[in-house]
Steps between C-alpha positions, in 0.01 A plus 500: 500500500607737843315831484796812524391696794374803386763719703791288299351609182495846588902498620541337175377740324610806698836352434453444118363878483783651717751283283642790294572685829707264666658268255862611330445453186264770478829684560696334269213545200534853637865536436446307164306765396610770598831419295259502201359827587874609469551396122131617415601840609803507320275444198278711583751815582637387098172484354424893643813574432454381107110701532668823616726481225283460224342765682748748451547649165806624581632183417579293140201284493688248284813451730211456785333238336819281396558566899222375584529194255847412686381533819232314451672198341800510810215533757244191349795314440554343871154343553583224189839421657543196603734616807204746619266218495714261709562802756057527507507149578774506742276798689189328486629200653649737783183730511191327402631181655462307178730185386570614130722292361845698371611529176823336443768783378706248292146385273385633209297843424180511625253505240254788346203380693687475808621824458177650417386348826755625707432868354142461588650409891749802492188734392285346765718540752598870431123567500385360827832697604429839414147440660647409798730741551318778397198325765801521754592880439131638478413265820768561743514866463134500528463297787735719692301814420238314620684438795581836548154655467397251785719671772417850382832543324591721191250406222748628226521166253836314561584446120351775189262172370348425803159647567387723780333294725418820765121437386479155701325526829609347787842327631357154550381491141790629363764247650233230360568611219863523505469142626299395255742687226821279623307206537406520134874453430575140571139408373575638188903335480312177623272523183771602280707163621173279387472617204926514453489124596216389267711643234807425589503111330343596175705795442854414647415097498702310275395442149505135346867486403638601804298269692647201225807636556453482907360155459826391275727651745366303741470187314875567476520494906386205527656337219845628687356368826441191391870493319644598846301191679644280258824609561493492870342140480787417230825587721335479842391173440804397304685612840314317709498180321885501496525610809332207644674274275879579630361556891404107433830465359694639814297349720586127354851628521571711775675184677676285206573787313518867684692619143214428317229631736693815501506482153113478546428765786692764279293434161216517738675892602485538123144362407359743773709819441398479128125424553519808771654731189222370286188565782682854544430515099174460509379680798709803388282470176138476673633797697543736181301427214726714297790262536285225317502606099258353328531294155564635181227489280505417139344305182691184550478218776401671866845654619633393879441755748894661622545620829773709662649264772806703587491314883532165306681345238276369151520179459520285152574216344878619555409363854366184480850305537497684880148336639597188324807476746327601753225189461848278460626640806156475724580127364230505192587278198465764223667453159494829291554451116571870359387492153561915533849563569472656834831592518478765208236810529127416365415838343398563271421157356247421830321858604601656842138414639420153393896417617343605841159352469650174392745492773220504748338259352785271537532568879159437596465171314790392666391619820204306460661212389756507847151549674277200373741277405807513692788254446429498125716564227406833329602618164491845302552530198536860331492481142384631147116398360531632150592916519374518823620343870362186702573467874387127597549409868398105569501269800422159597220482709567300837317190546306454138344803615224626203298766557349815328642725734810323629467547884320814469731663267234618265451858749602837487868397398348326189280789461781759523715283224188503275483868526867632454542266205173656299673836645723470277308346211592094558313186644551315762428118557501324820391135604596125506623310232649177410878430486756236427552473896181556602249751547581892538424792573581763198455892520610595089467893447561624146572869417457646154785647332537891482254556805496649875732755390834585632520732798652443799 
């Protein structure tokens, strides 16, 4: 290991022990407390206030004391507030520099310990407070008497409190010693922000339901992340697909048939403006949090997380006739058999949320069934399975094709199906199977009655 040149330890530590002279936040501890000195002295100028009082016999000693008992509960009130305690945290993360984590307004009351705690930080820092400022107004004006005795100036102390100092000899010592004096200042706030920061995370630190209720919230972020990936995969995807589809179309067409390829190039104007309103959805959620709500939470089956979307429409079940054209149109064979009655409104006999959940689910099996097996017939079927509602989308699969993941279809659009049916409390099953005209390809999601709840 390199030997450190003895002349760049010493500049090390000439700049560690000049640190508290130089650096800002010796200023900013400064500031911090001197604001505490503040408060301390109002205490203090109502506790001597209380002493002179009982002092007096002039006065009803009984009316004193149930004084003293109010003021006393108004004035030990604030340090167990919960608001006071957020404001401490929100000044030690400006002042001391420290990352507390802040309380969330809208959660529940703090409890006894943590109050107790943040008491203990309110006490603390009105103590190391009045030290410090009384340090700073016994220093200062000392320092310039000192000052003053060195060029031969009046001797007469500057303030009642602070001693003669006519007895010291010499002007060289003295203005070492006023030196000295203000020096001691930002050694002493430098010492006072150690020990503030060593404190800080046990007393103001959040106690073990806050940090549960920190990790659920964001357990919830990323559960709404992860919603808002499967959506843009969903209708991105779902845009693309058919977007390819009819520019294959119009480009078979564009010289035997320029009615149809028009036909084509303006579902393609369609496709793209609606996949642009969904992509503006999404990114104006993982812009503001606040716009994403999260689920409703109760005993049942897990509830379906609702989102305000006011830059694009909600889409259900209600829509599924619309992409099923638009497959036709791109020149898909799709056959839909509605088991549902699409033409009359759902709710409330299939929830608000699985109505949505379900309709995605429809749109990305068929999307994947356009993708890996183009040219063949597709069917969906929406129907009832008992109380509850089946959504079965099946297609041949070109060329005898068999396979576990049917041309790779077993990735994050699988994955996202999976996980917004159990959103809403149903099961999903997806794979090949045998059928009276050959082998398919079946995605079969069943939703239980009464769940995923109703909201827009």
């Amino acid at each position: 290991m390199a030997r450190v040149p003895d002349g760049g330890r010493r500049r090390r530590a000439l700049r560690a022990l000049t640190a508290p002279l130089r650096r800002a936040s010796t200023l900013l501890v400064g500031v911090y407390l001197v604001l505490g000195g503040v408060v301390a002295g109002a205490y203090g100028v109502l506790v001597v206030g209380f002493v002179q009082m009982f002092a007096d016999p002039s006065l009803v000693r009984p009316a004193v004391v149930v004084l003293a008992v109010i003021a006393a509960a108004v004035v030990l009130t604030p340090p167990f507030l919960d608001a006071v305690r957020t404001l401490e945290i929100l000044a030690v993360r400006t002042f001391l520099g420290l990352d507390l984590p802040v309380p969330d307004g809208g959660g529940s009351p703090s409890s006894a310990a943590t109050r107790w705690r943040a008491a203990a930080w309110y006490g603390l820092h009105l103590t190391l407070g009045a030290v410090g400022t009384v340090a700073l107004l016994f220093a200062v004006p000392l320092a310039i008497q000192l000052l003053l005795v060195a060029v031969g100036a009046d001797r007469t102390p500057v303030l009642p409190v602070v001693p003669d100092v006519g007895g010291i000899g010499g002007s060289g010592l003295s203005v070492l010693a006023a030196v000295l004096l203000l020096a001691a200042l930002p050694y002493g706030a430098w010492a006072a922000r150690v020990v503030l920061r060593q404190a800080a995370w046990p007393l103001l630190g959040p106690d073990q339901s806050e940090r549960i209720a920190e990790l659920e919230a964001a357990a919830r972020r990323v559960a709404e992340r992860g919603r808002l990936a499967r959506e843009l995969h969903d209708s991105v995807g779902h845009a693309l697909t058919i977007t390819t589809l009819q520019a294959a179309a119009a480009a078979r067409s564009l010289g035997s048939d320029p009615e149809v390829a028009r036909r084509s190039l303006a579902a393609i104007e369609e496709t793209g403006r609606a996949a642009m309103a969904d992509l503006d959805h999404v990114l104006g959620l993982l812009r503001d949090p606040d716009a994403a709500v999260p689920a409703a939470r109760g005993d049942a089956a897990p509830r379906a997380a609702t989102m305000r979307a006011p830059t694009a429409p909600v889409r259900t079940l209600a829509h599924v006739p619309q992409i099923v054209e638009d497959a036709r149109a791109a020149g898909a064979d799709v056959v839909l058999h509605d088991g549902l009655g699409l033409d009359r409104p759902l709710d409330p006999v299939v929830p608000g949320a699985t109505s949505r959940e379900a309709y995605r689910v429809v749109q990305e099996a068929l999307t994947n069934a356009l993708r890996h097996a183009p040219g063949e017939r597709v069917t969906v079927r929406l129907g009832r399975d008992g109380a509850g509602l089946e959504v079965d989308v099946t297609n041949t699969l070109p060329g005898g094709e068999r396979s576990g993941t049917a041309g790779g279809r077993a990735g994050r659009g699988l994955t996202g199906m999976g996980e917004r049916v159990r959103l809403v409390g149903g099961e999903l099953e997806a794979g090949p199977a045998d059928g009276p005209v050959g082998e398919r390809w079946v995605v079969r999601a069943r939703f239980a009655a009464g769940t995923g709840g109703s909201g827009a």
